[in-house]
C-alpha positions as CSV (number, residue, x, y, z in Angstrom):
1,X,36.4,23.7,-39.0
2,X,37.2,25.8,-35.7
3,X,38.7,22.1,-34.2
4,X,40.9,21.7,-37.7
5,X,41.9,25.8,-37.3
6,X,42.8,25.4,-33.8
7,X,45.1,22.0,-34.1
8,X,46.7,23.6,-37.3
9,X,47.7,27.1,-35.7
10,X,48.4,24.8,-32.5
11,X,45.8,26.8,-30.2
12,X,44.5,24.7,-27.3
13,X,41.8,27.7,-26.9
14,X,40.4,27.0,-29.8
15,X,40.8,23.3,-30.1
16,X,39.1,23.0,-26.2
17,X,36.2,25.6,-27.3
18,X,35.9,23.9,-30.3
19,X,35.5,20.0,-28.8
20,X,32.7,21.6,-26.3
21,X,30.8,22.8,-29.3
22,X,31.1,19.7,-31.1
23,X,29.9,17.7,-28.0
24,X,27.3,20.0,-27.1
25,X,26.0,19.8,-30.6
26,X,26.6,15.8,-30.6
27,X,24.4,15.3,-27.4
28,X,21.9,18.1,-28.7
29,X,21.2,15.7,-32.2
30,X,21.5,12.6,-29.7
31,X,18.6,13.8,-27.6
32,X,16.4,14.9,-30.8
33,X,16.9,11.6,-32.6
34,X,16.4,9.2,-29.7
35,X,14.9,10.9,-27.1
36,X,11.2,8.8,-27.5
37,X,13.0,5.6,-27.5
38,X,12.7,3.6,-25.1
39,X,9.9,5.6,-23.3
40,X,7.2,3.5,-21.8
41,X,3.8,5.6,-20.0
42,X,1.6,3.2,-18.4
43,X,-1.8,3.8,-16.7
44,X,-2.5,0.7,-14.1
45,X,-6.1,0.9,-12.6
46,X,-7.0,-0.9,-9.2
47,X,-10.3,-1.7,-11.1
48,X,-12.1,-1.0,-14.6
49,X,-15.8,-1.2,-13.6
50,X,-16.6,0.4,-10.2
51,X,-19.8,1.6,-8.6
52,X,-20.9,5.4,-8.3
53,X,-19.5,6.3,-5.2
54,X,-16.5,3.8,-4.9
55,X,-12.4,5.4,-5.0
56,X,-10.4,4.2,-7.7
57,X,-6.7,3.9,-7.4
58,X,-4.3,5.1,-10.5
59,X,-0.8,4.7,-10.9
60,X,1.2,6.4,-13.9
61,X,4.2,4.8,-14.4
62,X,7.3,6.3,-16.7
63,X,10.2,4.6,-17.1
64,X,13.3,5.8,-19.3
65,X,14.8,2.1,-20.4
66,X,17.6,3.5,-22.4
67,X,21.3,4.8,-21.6
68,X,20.4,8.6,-22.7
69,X,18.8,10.4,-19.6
70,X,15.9,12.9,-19.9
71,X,16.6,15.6,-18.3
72,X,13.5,17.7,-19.5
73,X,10.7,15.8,-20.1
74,X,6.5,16.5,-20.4
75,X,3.8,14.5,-20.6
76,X,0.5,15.6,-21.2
77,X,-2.1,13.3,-20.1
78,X,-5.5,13.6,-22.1
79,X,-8.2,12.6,-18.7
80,X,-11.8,12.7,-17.9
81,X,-13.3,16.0,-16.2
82,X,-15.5,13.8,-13.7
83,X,-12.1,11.9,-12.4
84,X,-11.0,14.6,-10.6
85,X,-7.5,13.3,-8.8
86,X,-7.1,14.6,-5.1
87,X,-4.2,13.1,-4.0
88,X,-1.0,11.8,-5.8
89,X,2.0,10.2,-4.3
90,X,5.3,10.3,-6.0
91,X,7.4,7.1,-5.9
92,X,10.8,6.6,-7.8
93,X,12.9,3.6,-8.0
94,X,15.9,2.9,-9.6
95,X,17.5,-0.4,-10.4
96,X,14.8,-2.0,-8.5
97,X,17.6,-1.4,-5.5
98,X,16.7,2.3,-4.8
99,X,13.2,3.9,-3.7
100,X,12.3,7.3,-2.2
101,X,8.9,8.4,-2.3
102,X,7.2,12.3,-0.9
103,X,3.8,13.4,-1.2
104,X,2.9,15.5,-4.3
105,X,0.8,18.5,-4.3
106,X,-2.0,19.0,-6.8
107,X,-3.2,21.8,-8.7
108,X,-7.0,21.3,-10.0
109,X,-8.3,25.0,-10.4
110,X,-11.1,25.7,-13.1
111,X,-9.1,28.2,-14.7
112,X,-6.3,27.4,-18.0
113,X,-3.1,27.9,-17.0
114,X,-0.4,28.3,-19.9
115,X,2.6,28.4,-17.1
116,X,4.9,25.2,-17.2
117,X,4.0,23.2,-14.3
118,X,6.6,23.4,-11.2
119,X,8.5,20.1,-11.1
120,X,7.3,18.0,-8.6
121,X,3.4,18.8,-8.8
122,X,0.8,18.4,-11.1
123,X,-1.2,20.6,-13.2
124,X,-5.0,19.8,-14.2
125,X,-6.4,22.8,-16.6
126,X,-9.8,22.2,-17.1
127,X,-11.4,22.1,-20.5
128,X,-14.9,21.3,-21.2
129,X,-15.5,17.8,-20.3
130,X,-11.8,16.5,-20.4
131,X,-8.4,17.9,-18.7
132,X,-5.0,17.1,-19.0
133,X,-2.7,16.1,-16.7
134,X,0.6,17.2,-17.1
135,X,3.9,16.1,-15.5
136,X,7.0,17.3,-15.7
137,X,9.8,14.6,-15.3
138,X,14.0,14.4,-14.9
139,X,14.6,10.9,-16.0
140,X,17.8,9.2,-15.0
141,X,19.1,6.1,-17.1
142,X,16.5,3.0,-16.6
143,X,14.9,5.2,-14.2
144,X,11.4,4.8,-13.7
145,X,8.9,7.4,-12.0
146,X,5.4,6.4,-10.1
147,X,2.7,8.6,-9.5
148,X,-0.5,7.3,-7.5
149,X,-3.7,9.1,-8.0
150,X,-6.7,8.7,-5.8
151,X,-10.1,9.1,-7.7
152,X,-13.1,9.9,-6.3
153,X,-15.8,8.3,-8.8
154,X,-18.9,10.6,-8.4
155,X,-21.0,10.1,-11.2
156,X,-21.7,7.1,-13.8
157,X,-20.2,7.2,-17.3
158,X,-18.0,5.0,-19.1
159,X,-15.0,6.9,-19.3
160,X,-11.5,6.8,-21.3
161,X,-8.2,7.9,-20.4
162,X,-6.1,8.9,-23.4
163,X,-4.0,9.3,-25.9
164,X,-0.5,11.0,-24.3
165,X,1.8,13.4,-25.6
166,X,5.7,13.8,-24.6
167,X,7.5,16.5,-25.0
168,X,11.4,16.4,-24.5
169,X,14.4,19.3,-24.8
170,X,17.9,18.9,-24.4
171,X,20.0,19.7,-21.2
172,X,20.8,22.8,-22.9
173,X,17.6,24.1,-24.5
174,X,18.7,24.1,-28.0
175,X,15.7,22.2,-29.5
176,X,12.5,20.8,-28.5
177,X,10.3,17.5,-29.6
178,X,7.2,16.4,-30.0
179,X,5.4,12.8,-30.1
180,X,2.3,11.2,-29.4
181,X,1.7,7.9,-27.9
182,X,-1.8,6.1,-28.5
183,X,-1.6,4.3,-24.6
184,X,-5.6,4.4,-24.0
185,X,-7.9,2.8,-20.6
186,X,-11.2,2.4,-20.0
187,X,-13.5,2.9,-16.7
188,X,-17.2,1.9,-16.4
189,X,-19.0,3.5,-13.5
190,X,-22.1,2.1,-12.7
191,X,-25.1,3.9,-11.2
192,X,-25.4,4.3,-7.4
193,X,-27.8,1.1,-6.1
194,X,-30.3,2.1,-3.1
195,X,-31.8,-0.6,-1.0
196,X,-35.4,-0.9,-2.1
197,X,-37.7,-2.2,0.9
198,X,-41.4,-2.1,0.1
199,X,-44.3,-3.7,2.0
200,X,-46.1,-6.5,1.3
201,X,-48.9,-5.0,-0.9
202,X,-46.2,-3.4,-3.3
203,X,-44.4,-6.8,-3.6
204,X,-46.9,-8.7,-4.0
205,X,-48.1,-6.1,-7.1
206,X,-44.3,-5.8,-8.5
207,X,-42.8,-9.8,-7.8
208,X,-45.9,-11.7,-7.8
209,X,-47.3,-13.9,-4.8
210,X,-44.7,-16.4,-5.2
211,X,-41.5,-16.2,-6.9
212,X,-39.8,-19.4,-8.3
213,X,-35.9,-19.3,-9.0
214,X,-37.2,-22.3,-11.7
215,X,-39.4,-23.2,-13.2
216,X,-41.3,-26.8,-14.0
217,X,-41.8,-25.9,-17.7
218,X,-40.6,-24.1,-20.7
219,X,-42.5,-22.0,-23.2
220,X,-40.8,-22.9,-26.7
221,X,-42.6,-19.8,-28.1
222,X,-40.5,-17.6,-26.5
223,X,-36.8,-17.5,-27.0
224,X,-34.7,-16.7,-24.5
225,X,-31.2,-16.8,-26.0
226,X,-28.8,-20.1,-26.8
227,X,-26.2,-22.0,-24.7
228,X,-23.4,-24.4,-25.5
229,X,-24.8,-28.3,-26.7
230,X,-24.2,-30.7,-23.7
231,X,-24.4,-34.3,-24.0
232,X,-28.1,-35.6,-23.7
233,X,-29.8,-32.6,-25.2
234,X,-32.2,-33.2,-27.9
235,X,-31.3,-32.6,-31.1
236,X,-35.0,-31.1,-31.7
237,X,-33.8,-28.6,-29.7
238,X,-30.7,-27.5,-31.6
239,X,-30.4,-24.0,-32.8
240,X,-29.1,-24.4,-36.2
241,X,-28.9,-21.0,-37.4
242,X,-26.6,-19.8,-34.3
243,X,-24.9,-23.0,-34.6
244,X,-23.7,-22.3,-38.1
245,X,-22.6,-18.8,-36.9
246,X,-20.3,-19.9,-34.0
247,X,-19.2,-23.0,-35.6
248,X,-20.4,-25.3,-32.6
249,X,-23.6,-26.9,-31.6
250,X,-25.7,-24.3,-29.7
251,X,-29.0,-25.4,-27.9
252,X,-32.8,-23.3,-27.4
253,X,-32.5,-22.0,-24.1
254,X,-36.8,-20.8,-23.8
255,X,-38.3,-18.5,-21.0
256,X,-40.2,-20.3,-17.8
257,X,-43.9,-20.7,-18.1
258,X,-43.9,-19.0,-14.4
259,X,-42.3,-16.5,-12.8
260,X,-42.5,-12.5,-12.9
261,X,-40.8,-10.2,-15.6
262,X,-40.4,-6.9,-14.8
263,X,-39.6,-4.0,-17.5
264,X,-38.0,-0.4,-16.9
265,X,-38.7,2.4,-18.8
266,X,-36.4,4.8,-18.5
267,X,-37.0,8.7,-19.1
268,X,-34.1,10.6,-19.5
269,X,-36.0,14.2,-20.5
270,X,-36.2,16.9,-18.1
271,X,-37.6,19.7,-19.9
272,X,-41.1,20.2,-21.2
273,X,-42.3,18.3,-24.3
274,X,-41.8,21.3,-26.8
275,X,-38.4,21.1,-26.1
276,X,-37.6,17.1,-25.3
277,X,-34.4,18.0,-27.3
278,X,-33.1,20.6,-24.7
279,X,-30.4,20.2,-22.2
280,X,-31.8,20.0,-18.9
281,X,-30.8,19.2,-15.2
282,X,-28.4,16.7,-15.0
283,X,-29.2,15.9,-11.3
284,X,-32.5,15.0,-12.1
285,X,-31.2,12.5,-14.8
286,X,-29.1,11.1,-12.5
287,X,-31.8,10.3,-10.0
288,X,-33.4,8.7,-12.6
289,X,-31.0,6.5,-13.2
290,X,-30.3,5.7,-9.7
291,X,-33.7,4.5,-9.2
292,X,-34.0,2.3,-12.5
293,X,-30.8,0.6,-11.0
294,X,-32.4,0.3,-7.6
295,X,-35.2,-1.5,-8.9
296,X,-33.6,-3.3,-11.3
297,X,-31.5,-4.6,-8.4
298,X,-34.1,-5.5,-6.6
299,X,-36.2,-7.5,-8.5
300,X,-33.2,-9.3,-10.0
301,X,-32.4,-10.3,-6.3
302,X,-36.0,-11.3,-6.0
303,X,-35.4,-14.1,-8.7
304,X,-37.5,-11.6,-11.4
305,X,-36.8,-11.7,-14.7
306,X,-35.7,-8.0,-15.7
307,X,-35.5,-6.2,-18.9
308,X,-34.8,-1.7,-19.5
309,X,-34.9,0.4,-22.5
310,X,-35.0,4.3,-22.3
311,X,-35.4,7.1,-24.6
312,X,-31.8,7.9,-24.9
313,X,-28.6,6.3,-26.2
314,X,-25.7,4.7,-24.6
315,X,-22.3,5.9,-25.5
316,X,-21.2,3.5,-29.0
317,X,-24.7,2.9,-29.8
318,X,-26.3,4.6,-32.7
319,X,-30.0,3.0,-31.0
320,X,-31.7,3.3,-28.0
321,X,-30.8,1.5,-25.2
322,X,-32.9,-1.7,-24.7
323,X,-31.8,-4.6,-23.2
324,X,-34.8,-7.7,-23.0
325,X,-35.4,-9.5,-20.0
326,X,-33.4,-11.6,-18.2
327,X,-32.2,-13.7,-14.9
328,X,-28.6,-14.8,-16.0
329,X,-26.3,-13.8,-13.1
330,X,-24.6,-11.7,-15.1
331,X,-27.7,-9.8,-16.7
332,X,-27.5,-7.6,-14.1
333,X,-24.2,-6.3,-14.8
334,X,-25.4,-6.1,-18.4
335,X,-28.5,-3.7,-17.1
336,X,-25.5,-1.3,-14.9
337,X,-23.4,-1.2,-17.7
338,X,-26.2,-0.2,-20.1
339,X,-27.2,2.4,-17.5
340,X,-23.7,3.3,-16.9
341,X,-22.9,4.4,-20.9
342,X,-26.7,5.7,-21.0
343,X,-26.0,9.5,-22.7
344,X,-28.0,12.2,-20.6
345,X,-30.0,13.7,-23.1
346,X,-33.4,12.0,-25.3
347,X,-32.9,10.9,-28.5
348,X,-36.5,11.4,-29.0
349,X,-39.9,11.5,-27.2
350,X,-40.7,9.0,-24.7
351,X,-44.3,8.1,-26.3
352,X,-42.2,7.2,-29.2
353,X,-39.5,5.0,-27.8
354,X,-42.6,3.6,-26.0
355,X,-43.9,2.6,-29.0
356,X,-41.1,1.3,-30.5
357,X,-39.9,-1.0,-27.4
358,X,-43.2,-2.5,-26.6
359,X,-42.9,-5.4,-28.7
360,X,-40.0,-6.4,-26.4
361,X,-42.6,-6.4,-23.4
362,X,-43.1,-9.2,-22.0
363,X,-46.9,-10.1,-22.4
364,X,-47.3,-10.8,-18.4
365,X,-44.9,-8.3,-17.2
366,X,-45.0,-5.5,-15.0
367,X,-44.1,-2.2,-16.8
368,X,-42.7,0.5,-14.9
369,X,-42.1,4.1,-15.9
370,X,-39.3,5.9,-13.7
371,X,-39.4,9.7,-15.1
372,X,-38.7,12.9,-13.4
373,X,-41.4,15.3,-15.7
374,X,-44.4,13.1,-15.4
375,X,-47.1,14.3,-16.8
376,X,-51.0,13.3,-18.1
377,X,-49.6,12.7,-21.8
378,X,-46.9,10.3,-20.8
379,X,-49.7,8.2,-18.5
380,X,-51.9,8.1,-21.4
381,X,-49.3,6.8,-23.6
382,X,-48.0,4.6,-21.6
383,X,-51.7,3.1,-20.9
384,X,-51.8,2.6,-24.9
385,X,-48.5,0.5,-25.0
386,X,-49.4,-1.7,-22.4
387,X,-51.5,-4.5,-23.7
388,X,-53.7,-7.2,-21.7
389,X,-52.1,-9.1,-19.3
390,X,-49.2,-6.1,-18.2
391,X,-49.8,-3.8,-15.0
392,X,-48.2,-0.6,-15.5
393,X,-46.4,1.8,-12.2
394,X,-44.9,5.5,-12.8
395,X,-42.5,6.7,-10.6
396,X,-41.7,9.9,-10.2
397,X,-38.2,10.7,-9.3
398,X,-38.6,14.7,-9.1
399,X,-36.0,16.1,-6.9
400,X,-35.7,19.5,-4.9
401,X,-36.7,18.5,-1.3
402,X,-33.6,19.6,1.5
403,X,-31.6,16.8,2.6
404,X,-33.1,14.8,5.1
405,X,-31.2,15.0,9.0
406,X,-32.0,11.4,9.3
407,X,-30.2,8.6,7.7
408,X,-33.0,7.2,6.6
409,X,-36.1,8.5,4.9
410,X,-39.7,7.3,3.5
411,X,-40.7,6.8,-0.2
412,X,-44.4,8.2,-0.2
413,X,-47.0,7.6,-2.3
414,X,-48.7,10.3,-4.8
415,X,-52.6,9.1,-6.2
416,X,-52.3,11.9,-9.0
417,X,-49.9,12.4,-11.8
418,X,-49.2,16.0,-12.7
419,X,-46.3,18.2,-14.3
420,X,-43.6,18.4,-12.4
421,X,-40.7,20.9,-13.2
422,X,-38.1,19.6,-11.0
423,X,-35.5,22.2,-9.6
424,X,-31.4,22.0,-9.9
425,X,-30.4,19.8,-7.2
426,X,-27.9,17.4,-6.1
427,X,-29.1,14.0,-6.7
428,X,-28.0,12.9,-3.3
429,X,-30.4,15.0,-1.7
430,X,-33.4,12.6,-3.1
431,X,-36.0,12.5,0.2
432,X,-38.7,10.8,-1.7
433,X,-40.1,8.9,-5.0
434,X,-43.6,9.1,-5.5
435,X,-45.4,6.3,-7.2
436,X,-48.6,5.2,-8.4
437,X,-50.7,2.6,-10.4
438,X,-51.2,3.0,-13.8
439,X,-54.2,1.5,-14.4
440,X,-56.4,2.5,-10.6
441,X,-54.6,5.9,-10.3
442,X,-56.9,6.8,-7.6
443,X,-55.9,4.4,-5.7
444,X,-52.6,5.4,-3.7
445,X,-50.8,3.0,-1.4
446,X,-48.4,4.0,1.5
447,X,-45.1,2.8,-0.1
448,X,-42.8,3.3,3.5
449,X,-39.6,2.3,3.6
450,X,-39.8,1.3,0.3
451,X,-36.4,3.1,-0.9
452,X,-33.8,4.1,1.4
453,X,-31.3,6.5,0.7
454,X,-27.9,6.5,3.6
């Protein structure tokens, strides 16, 4: 109306102010309608399982793949708490013929900051167990924006990275938008692996005598999963029934006459028995964990068949965690993962997951507890789910001692069980694991060297 007053009084005043407004107005609408198109956020990971310990490498990539430029632009990044990022590095390139990259500073206080973050750093408020990263961008036409991130991975989990949400003005803070993009990544972090180097009593007590990567028979009693039909297999040996369900011919694959199995039990409580349900020391539960990995490890290296199950859940699973034994090569990556996405709380009392994973047990296997609040009820009931024909160890992973000066220490052996309430420490700081047999507890060997801990 001001445009058609000025031309008709023939008033450029009017007729310039009133084109500005217009154009204003035109790029304002231009910027709400289509400021999300043509938007892409992208999370690339150097790797998505690592081990406890290991540095992961993230780069967030935005790239603005449309003629409209975003001059104010926000993205809220929904992360992990553990991943904490400690170094970015801020690379632009346009046109794929123009690059210039600086170092970005990082903000990861504990506190909640409701400030908009300074352009050209990154802001990390910290919120429970998850924190958002948020970025504040000026996008040029087909420009796109890389930031790398540095992660130190210091605890196992499976973790997710995800969902994002944008927020975009105009150049001349008239309006403001909102959207939400669903771009989601996963990260597996498996427990931290000790070398395990026992004597030869222990050995021969855990692996046997002898261990034989094959063996000369097969016991068709016991199943030990299915593999793909190859030419010159028996049909009396074709599994029907998982046959039918993959659609091709799947053959018996039975467990070895010979050769050592090896079960871990794992105890994820650390506070007394009246309250099993209770939150307790994380640390602890992590040491836990470590060891069941270490052993694990160690056995399966051996050419010992291994199977876990522990009291608790893994994250996804409405069960407990139980996976049966096994020598596949890539068994052992199914134990870490399990232990990985193992929650840190019980889902119930140990003497009843006990009871409910014996069946799984191996008949001739070797049954090892690895708890951090042993006590005389949980060596009783572990003594009543063992039957004939399974040896039984406990190891106590109770934590608290000062880290060691050396760089290598000695895993001791304790001839009694008794309650242990262990302290809040770092689960780096383990010293020692004290074990003993199940079924001769006053007998004690000196376990030396048997874990060691750099």
């Amino acid at each position: 109306m001001a445009l058609v007053i000025g031309i008709i009084i023939t008033d450029p005043i009017w007729v310039l102010f009133s084109t500005i407004a217009l154009l204003v107005l035109g790029l304002a609408e231009a910027w709400w309608r289509w400021g999300a198109t043509g938007i892409e956020y992208r999370r690339i990971l150097s790797s998505r399982t690592l081990s406890c310990g290991d540095t992961l490498e993230c780069v967030i990539e935005v790239t603005n793949r449309k003629l409209l430029p975003m001059p104010w632009l926000d993205t809220s990044d929904d992360w992990p708490a553990a991943l904490m990022p400690a170094t970015a590095r801020h690379q632009t390139s346009r046109a794929n013929w123009w690059q210039r990259s600086r170092d970005i500073p990082m903000d990861g206080g504990p506190e909640v900051s409701t400030e908009p973050a300074i352009e050209g750093t990154v802001r990390i408020p910290h919120v429970t167990d998850r924190e958002i990263l948020q970025q504040r961008l000026t996008l040029a036409p087909f420009e796109r924006v890389r930031r790398r991130f540095l992660i130190a991975c210091g605890r196992r989990g499976a973790y997710g990275f995800g969902p994002v949400a944008f927020r975009w003005r105009d150049a001349f803070g008239l309006s403001a938008r909102d959207a939400d993009l669903d771009v989601r990544d996963d990260l597996v972090v498996y427990p931290r692996v000790v070398p395990v180097i026992a004597p030869a009593p222990l050995t021969r007590q855990v692996l046997g005598d002898r261990v034989r990567r094959q063996s000369l028979f097969a016991d068709p009693s016991r199943l030990a999963g299915v593999r793909e039909y190859i030419p010159g297999d028996s049909l009396r040996r074709v599994h029907w029934g998982a046959s039918a369900r993959s659609g091709t011919l799947q053959v018996r694959r039975d467990e070895p006459t010979g050769g050592r199995r090896l079960w871990v039990i794992v105890d994820v409580e650390t506070a007394p028995e009246d309250r099993w349900w209770a939150a307790g020391d994380t640390d602890a539960q992590e040491t836990v964990v470590m060891v069941a990995a270490s052993l694990a490890t160690w056995a399966m290296n051996a050419g010992v068949a291994v199977g876990i199950s522990a009291n608790g859940r893994s994250a996804g699973s409405s069960g407990d965690m139980s996976i049966p034994c096994g020598t596949h090569p890539r068994h052992q990556t199914r134990i870490l993962d399990g232990l990985a996405r193992l929650r840190p709380w019980p889902s119930r009392l140990l003497r009843e997951a006990m009871v409910l994973a014996s069946p799984l047990w191996p008949t001739d296997a070797t049954v090892i507890l690895v708890t951090c609040m042993p006590s005389e009820a949980k060596r009783e009931a572990l003594a009543r789910a063992c039957c004939r024909g399974q040896s039984a160890f406990i190891v106590n992973c109770a934590v608290g001692v000062p880290k060691p000066n050396s760089r290598r220490e000695l895993l001791e052996t304790e001839p009694e069980p008794g309650p242990i309430t262990p302290p809040a420490a770092q689960f780096s700081s383990i010293r020692s694991v004290r074990a003993w047999n199940l079924d001769q507890p006053e007998v004690s060997w000196d376990v030396r060297d048997c874990v060691r801990i750099d």
